[in-house]
MARLUMLUM-212615 format. One record per residue (C-alpha): residue number from 1; residue in one letter; x, y, z. Coordinates in pm, 1 decimal. Layout:
<drenvexs>
+-----+---------+----------+----------+----------+
: num : residuo :        x :        y :        z :
+-----+---------+----------+----------+----------+
: NUM :       A :        X :        Y :        Z :
...
+-----+---------+----------+----------+----------+
</drenvexs>
This chain:
<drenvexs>
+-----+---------+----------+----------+----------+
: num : residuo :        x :        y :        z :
+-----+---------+----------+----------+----------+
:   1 :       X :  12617.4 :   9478.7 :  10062.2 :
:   2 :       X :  12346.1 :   9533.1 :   9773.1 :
:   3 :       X :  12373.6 :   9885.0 :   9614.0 :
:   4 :       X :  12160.4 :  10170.7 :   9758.3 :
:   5 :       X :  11870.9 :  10292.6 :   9487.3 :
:   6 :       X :  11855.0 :  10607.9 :   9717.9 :
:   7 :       X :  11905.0 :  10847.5 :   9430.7 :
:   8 :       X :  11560.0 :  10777.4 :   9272.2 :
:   9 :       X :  11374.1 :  10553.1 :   9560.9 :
:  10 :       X :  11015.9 :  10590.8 :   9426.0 :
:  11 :       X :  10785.4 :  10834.0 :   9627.7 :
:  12 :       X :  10472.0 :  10588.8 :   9617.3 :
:  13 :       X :  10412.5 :  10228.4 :   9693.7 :
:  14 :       X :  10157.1 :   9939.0 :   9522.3 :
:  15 :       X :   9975.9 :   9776.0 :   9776.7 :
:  16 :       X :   9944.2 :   9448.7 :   9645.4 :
:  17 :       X :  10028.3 :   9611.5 :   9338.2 :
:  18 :       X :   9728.1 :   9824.6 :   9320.7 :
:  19 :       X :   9633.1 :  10078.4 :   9571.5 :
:  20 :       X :   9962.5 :  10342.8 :   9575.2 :
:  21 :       X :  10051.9 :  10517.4 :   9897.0 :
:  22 :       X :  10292.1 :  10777.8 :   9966.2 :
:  23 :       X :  10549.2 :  10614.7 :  10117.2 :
:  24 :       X :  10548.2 :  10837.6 :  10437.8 :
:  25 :       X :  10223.7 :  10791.3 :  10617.8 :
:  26 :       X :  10103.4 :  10854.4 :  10987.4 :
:  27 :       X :  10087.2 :  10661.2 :  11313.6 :
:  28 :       X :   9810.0 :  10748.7 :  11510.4 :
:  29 :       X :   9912.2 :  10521.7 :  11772.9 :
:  30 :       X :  10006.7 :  10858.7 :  12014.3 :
:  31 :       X :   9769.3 :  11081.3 :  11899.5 :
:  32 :       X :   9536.3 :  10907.9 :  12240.9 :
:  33 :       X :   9831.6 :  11040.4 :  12503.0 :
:  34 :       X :   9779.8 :  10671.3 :  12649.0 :
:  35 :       X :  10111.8 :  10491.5 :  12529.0 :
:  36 :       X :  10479.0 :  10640.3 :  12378.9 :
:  37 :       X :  10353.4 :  11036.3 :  12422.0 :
:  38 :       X :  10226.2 :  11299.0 :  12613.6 :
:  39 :       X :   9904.3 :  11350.7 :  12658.2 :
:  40 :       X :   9715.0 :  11654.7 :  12441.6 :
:  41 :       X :   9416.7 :  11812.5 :  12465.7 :
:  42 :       X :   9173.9 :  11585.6 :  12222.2 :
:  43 :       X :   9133.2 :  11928.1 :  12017.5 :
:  44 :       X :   9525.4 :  11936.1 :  11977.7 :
:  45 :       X :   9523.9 :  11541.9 :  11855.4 :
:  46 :       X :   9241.3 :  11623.2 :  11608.2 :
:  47 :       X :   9464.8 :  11932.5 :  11462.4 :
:  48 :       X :   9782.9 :  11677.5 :  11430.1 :
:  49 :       X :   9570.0 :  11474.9 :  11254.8 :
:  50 :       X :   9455.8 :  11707.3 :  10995.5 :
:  51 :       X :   9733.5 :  11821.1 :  10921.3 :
:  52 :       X :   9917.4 :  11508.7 :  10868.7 :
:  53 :       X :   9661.2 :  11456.9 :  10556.7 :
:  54 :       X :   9744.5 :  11829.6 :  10493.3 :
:  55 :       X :  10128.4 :  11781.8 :  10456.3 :
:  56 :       X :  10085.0 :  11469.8 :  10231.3 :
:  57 :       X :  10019.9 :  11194.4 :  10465.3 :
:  58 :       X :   9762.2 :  10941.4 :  10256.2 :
:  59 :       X :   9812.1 :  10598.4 :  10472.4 :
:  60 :       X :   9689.1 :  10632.4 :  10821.1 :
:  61 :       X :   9761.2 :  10319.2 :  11079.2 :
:  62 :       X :   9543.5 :  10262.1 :  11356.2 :
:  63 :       X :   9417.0 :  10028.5 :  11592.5 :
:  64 :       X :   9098.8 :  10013.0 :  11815.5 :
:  65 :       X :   9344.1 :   9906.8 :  12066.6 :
:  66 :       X :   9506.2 :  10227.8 :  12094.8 :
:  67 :       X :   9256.2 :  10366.4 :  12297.4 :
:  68 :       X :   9027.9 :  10657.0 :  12143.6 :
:  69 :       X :   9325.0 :  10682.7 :  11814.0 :
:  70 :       X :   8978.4 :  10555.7 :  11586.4 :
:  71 :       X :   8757.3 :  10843.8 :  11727.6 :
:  72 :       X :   9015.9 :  11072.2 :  11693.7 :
:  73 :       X :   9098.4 :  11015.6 :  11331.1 :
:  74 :       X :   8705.9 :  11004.7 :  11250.4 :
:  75 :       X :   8643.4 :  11306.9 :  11409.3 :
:  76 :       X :   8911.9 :  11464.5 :  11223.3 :
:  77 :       X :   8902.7 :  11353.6 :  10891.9 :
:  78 :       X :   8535.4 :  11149.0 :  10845.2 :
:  79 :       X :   8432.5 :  11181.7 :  10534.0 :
:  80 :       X :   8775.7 :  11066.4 :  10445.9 :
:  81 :       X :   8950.8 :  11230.9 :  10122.8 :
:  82 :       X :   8886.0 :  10943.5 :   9876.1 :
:  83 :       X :   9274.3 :  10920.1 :   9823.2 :
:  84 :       X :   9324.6 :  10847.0 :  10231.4 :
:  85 :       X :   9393.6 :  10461.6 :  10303.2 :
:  86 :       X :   9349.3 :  10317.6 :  10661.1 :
:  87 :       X :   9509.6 :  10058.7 :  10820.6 :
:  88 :       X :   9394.2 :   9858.2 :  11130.5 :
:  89 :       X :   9554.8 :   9572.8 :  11335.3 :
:  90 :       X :   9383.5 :   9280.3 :  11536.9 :
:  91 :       X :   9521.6 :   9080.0 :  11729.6 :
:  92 :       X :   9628.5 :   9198.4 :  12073.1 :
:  93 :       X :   9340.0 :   9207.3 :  12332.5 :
:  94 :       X :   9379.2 :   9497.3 :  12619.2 :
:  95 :       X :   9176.3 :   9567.1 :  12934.7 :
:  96 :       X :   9052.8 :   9947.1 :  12999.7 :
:  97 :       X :   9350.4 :   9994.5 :  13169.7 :
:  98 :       X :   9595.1 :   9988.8 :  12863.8 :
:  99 :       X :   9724.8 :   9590.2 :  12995.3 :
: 100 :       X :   9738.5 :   9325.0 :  12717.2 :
: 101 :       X :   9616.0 :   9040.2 :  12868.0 :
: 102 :       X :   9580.4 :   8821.1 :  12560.2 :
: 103 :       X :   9552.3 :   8775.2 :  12200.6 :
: 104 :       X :   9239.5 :   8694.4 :  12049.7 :
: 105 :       X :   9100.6 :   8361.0 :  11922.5 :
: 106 :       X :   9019.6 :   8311.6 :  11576.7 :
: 107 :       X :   8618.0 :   8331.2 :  11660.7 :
: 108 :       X :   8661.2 :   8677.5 :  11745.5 :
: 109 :       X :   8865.8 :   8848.2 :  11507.5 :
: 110 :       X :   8536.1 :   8939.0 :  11279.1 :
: 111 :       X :   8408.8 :   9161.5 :  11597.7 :
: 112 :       X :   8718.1 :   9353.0 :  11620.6 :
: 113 :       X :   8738.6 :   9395.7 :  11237.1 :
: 114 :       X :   8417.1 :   9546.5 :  11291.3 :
: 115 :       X :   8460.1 :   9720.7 :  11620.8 :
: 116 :       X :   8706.8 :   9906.5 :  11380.3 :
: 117 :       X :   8509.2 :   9927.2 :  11135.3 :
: 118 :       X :   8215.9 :  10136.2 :  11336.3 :
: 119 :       X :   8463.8 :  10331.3 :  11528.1 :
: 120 :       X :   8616.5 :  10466.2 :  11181.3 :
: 121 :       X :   8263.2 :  10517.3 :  11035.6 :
: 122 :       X :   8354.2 :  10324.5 :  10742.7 :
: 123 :       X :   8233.5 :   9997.1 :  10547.3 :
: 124 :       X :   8565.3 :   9828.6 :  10423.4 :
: 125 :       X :   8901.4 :   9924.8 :  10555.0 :
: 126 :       X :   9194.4 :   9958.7 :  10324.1 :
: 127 :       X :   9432.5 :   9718.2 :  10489.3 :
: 128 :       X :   9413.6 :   9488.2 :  10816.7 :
: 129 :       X :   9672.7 :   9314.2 :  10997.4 :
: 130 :       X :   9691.0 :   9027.5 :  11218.6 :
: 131 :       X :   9899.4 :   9133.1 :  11480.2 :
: 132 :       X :  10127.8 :   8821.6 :  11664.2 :
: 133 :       X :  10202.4 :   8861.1 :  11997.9 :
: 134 :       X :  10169.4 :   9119.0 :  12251.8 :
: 135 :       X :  10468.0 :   9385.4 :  12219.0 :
: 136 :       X :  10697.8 :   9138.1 :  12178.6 :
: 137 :       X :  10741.7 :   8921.9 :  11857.4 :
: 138 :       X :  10664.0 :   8538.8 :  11907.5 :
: 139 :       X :  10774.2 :   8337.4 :  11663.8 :
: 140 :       X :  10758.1 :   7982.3 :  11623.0 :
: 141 :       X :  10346.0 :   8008.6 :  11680.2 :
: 142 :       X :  10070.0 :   7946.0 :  11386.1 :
: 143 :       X :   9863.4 :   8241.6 :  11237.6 :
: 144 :       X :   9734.6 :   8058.6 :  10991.1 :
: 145 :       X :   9382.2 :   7977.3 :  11211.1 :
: 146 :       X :   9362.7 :   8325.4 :  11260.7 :
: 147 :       X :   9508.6 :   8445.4 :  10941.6 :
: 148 :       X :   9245.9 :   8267.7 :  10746.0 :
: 149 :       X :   8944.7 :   8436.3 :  10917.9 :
: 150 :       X :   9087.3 :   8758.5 :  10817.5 :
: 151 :       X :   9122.2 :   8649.2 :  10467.9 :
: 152 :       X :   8750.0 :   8547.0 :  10483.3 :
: 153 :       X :   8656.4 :   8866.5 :  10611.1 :
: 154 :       X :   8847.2 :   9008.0 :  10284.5 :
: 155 :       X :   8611.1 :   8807.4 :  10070.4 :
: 156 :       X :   8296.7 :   8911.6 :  10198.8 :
: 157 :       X :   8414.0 :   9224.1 :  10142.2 :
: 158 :       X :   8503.6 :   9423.1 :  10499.3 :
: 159 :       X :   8884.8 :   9436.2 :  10403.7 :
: 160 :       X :   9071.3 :   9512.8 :  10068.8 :
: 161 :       X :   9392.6 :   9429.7 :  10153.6 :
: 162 :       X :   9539.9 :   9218.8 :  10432.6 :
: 163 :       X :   9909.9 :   9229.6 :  10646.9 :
: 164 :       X :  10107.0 :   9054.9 :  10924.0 :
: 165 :       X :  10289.9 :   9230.3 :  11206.2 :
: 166 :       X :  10520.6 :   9133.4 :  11442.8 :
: 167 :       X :  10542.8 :   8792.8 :  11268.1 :
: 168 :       X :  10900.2 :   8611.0 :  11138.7 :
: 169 :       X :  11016.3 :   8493.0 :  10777.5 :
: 170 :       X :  10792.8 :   8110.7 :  10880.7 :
: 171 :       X :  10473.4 :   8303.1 :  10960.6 :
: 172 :       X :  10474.5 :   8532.1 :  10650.6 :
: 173 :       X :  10568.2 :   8221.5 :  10422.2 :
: 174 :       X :  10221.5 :   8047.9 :  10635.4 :
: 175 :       X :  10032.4 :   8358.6 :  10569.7 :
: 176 :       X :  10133.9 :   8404.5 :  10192.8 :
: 177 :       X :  10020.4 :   8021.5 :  10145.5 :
: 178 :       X :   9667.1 :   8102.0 :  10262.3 :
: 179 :       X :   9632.7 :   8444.2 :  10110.9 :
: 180 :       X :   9825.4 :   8761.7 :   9976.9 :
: 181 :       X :   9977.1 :   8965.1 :  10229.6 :
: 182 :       X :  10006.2 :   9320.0 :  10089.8 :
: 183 :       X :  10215.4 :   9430.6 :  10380.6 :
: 184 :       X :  10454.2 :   9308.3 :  10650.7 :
: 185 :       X :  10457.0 :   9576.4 :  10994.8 :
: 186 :       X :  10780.0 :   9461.4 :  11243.3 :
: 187 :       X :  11057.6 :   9664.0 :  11399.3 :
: 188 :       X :  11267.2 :   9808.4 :  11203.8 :
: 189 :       X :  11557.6 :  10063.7 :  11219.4 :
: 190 :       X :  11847.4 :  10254.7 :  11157.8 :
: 191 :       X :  11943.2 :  10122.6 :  11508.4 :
: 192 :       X :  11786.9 :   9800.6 :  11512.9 :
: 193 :       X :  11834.4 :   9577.9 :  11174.0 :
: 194 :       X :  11788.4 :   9264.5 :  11306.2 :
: 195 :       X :  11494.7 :   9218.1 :  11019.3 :
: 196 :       X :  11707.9 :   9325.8 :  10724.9 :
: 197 :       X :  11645.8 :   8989.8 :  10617.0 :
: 198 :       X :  11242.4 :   8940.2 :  10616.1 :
: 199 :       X :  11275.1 :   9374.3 :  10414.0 :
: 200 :       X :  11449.2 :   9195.0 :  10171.0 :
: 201 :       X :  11268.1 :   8942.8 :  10103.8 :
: 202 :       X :  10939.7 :   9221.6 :  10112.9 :
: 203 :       X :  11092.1 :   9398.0 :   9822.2 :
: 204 :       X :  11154.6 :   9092.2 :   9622.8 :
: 205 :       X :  10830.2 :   8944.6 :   9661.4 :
: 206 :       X :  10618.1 :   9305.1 :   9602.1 :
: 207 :       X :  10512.1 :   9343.4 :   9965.1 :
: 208 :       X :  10511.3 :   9719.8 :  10155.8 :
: 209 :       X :  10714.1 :   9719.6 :  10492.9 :
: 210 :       X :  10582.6 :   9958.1 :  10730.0 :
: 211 :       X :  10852.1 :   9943.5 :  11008.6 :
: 212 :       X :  10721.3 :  10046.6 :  11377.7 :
: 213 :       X :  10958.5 :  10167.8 :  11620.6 :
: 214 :       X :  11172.2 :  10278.9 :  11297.1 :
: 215 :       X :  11326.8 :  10554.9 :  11554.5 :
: 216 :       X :  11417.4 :  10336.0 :  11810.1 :
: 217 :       X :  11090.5 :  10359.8 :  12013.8 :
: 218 :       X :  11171.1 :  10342.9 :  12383.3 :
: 219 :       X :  11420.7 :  10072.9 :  12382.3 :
: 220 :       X :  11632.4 :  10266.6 :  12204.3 :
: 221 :       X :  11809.1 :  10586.6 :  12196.6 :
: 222 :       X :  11867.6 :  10801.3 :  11839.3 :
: 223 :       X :  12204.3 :  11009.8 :  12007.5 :
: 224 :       X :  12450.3 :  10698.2 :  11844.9 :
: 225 :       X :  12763.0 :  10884.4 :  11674.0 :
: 226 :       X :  12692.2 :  10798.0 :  11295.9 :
: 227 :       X :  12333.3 :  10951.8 :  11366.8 :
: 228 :       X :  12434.2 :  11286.4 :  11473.1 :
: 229 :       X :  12692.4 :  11286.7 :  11236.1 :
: 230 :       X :  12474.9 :  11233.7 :  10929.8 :
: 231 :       X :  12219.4 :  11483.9 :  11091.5 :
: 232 :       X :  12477.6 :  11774.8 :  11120.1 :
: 233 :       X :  12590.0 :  11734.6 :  10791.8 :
: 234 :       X :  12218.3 :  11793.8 :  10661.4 :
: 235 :       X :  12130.7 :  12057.5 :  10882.1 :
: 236 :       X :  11837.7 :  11757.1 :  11010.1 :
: 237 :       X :  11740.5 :  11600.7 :  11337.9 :
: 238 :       X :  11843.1 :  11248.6 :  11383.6 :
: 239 :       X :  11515.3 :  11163.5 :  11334.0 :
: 240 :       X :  11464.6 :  11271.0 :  10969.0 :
: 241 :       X :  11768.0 :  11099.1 :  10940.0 :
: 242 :       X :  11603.3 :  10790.8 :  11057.1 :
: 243 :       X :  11304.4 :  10840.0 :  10837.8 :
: 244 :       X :  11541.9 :  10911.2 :  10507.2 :
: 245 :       X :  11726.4 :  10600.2 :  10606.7 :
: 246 :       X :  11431.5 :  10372.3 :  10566.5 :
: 247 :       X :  11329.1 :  10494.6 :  10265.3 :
: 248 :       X :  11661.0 :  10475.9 :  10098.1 :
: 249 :       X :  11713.7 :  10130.2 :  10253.0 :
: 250 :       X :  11425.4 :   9980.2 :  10076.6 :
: 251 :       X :  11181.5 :  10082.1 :   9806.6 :
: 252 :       X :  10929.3 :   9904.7 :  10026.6 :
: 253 :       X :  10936.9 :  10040.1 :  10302.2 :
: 254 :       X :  10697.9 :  10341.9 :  10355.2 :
: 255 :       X :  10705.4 :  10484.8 :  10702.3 :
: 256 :       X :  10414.0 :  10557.3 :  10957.5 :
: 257 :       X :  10599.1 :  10761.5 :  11249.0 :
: 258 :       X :  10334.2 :  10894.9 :  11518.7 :
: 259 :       X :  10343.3 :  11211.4 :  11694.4 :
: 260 :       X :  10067.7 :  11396.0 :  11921.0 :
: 261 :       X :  10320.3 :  11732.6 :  11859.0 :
: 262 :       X :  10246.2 :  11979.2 :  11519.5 :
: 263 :       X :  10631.2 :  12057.0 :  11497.2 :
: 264 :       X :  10750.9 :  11707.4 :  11549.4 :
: 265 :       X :  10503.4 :  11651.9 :  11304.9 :
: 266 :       X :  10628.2 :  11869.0 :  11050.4 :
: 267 :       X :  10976.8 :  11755.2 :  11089.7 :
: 268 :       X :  10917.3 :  11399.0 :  11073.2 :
: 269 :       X :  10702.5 :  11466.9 :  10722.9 :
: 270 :       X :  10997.2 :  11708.1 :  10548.7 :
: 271 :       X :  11195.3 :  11436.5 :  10652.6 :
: 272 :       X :  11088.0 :  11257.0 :  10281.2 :
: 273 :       X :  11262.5 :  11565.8 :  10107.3 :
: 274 :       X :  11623.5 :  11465.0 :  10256.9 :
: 275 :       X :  11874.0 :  11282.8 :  10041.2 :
: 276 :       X :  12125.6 :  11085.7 :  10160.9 :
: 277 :       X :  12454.9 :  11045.0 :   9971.4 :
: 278 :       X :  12614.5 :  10706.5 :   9954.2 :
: 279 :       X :  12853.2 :  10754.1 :  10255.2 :
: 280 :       X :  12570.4 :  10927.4 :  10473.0 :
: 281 :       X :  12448.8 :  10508.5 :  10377.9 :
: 282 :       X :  12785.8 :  10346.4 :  10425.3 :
: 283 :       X :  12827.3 :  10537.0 :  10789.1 :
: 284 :       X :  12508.3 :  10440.3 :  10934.2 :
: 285 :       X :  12453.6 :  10113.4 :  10779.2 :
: 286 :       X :  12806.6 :  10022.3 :  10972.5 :
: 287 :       X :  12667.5 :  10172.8 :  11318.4 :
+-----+---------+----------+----------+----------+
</drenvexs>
């Protein structure tokens, strides 16, 4: 096992080496009510959203597939604080019920670059991903077809940076060959690790990974013994523990945990002010 740099794990990250991000951010995948969360009043979404910026939050990931998440966001924040950087995925195509149904063909990836585009009131956004599969990662399929409209869409100027999610180590490597990827997006966790590999190799190479279900989303539970034992020792909830974890796991990974809730909110952003000692490391990296 490689030594921890937990002591001093940098606070920022270089997209592609340039634009720095905090490296906790915010989700607004639940601000909408629609998938993971409650729903909240729209007035109560826009408020979490503020004050994520508020508490320090400067990389916001969306999607114009999570529902209204876009309006939201724009209502909130538009004009956006020149130091907030916005993230979109494409990819995944949904009917108005919430159902993926498919994933969209290389001629229309530049309409739902700018279908995000309009719905975030903006002219360029910060970083885009092409998102593989569905909720489940596929590997084993191209992206390069699709991967290269996206990097022609960078050229002319409508993205500044460009990412892969849900994608394995062959579909980064296809990616990488066609254009840079500034940032990787799979699952990722203190509970699931089955991608320590493809974090690795993200640090090596330069590249931010933002995980996404980093607290076990719903196919997992955060109660596992090392957790709480870690968390009582800090005084913390298992998921700042989570959050911590991540950070000290990797000095690329920077974190973009949703919440429609103020006080999960909060906690999950305070959660970047908790150390963790080499055996708080040692006991969960063996759960």
């Amino acid at each position: 096992m490689s030594p921890h740099t937990h002591h001093d794990a940098p606070p920022t990250f270089a997209l592609d080496g340039t634009l720095t991000i905090p490296r906790l951010g915010f989700g607004a995948m639940q601000l909408p009510g629609r998938w993971g969360g409650p729903a909240v009043p729209r007035e109560a979404a826009v408020a979490v959203a503020r004050r994520a910026v508020e508490l320090g939050a400067r990389h916001l990931d969306t999607a114009a597939f999570y529902f209204s998440a876009n309006d939201i966001l724009r209502t909130a924040l538009h004009p956006y604080p020149s130091d907030v950087t916005i993230a979109t995925k494409v990819g995944p195509l949904r009917d108005a019920t919430g159902e993926m149904y498919g994933e969209a063909r290389p001629d229309q990836l530049r309409e739902l670059v700018e279908e995000n585009l309009r719905q975030l009131g903006i002219d360029t956004l910060d970083l885009v991903y092409l998102r593989v599969g569905r909720l489940d990662a596929v590997g084993g399929v191209p992206v390069g077809d699709r991967f290269s409209v996206l990097a022609e869409l960078r050229e002319a100027g409508l993205i500044r940076h460009l990412g892969v999610s849900n994608v394995s180590r062959a579909q980064l490597d296809e990616a990488r060959a066609i254009a840079p990827v500034a940032a990787v997006q799979n699952q990722f966790g203190v509970i699931d690790q089955r991608d320590a590999g493809l974090v690795d190799l993200c640090a090596d190479a330069g590249i931010a990974y933002m995980p996404f279900f980093a607290l076990g989303g719903s196919r997992a539970t955060l109660a596992e013994a090392s957790l709480m034992t870690v968390a009582e020792r800090h005084g913390a909830t298992t998921h700042q523990v989570a959050i911590a974890w991540g950070l000290a796991r990797s000095p690329s990974v920077v974190h973009i945990p949703g919440t429609s809730s103020l006080a999960h909110l909060e906690e999950n952003m305070a959660a970047a002010q908790l150390a963790l000692d080499d055996a708080d490391m040692a006991l969960l990296d063996a759960s």
